[in-house]
Backbone bond lengths (Angstrom), bond angles and torsions (degrees), N, CA, C in turn:
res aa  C-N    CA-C-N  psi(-1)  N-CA   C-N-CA  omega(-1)  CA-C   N-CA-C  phi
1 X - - - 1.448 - - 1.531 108.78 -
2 X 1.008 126.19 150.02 1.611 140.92 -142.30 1.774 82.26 -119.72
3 X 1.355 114.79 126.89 1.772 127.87 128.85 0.993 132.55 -85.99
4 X 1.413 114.33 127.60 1.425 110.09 155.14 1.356 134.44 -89.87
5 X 1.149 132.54 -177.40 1.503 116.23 -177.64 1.832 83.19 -145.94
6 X 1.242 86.48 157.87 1.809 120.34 -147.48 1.152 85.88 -55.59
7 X 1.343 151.88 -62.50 1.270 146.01 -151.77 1.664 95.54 -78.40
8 X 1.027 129.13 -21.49 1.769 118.74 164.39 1.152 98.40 -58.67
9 X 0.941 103.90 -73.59 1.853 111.42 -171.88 1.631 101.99 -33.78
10 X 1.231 120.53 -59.87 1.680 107.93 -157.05 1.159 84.77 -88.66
11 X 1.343 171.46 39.76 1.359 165.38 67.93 1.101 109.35 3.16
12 X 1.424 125.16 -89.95 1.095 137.26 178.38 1.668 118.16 -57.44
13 X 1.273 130.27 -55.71 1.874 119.25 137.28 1.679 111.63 3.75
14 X 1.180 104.42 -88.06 1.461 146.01 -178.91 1.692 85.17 -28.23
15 X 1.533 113.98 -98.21 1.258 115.38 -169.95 1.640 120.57 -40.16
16 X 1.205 111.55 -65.14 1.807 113.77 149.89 1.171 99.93 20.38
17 X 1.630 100.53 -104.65 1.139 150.49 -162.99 2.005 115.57 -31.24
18 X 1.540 86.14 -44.09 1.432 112.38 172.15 1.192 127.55 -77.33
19 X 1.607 121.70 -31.12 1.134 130.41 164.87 1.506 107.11 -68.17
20 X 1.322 119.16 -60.94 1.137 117.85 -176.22 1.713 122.90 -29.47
21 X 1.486 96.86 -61.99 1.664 102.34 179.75 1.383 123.84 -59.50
22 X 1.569 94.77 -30.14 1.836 106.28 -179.21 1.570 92.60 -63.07
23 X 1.082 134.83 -43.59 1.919 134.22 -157.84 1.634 88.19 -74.26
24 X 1.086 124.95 -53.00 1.317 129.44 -147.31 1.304 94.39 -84.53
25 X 0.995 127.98 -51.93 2.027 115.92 166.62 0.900 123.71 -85.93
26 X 1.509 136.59 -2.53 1.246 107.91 138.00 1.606 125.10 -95.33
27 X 1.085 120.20 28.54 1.558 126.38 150.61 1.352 116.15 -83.48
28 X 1.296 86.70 -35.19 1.465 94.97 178.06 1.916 119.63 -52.13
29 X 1.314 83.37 -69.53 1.678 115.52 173.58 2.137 97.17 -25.82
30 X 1.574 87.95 -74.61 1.605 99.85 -164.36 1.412 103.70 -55.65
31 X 1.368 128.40 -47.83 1.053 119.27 -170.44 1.495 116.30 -63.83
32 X 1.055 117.68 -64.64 1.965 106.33 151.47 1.245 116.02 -8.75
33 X 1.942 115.91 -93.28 1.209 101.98 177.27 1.593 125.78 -33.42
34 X 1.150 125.91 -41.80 1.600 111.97 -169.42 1.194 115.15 -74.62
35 X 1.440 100.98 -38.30 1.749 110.56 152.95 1.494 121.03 -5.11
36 X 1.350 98.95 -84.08 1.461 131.97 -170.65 1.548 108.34 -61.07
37 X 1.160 112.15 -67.17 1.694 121.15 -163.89 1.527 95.03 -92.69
38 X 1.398 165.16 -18.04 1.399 155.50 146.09 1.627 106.46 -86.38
39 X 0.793 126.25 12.08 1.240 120.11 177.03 1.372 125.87 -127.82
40 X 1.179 114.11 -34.60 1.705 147.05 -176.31 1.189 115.38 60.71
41 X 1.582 116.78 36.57 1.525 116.98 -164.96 1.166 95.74 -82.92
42 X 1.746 134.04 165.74 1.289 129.03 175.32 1.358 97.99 -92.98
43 X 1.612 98.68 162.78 1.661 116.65 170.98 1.706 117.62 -46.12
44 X 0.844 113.46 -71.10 2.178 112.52 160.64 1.244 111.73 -4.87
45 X 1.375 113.54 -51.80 1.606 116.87 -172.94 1.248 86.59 -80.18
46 X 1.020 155.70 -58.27 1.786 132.69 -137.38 1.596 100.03 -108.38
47 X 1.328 106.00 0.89 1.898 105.40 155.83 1.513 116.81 -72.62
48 X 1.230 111.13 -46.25 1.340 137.77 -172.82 1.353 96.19 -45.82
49 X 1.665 110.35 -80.35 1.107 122.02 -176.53 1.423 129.41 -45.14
């Protein structure tokens, strides 16, 4: 059976953590853009949102 030691652990936390936000803003990001330019919604709406 394998140990880790605490700084593995918050390593991997750490990275998580980082991936996560990177996915989530840039979904973010694209989905806006497509928003805007395939959609033709105005900016107001995607403040709102």
């Amino acid at each position: 059976m394998a140990t880790w030691t605490e700084d593995e652990i918050g390593e991997k936390w750490d990275r998580c953590f980082m991936d996560a936000l990177f996915k989530f803003g840039g979904g973010t990001l694209l989905g806006g853009v497509f928003s805007l330019f395939f959609f033709k919604r105005k900016i107001c709406l995607l403040i709102l949102l």
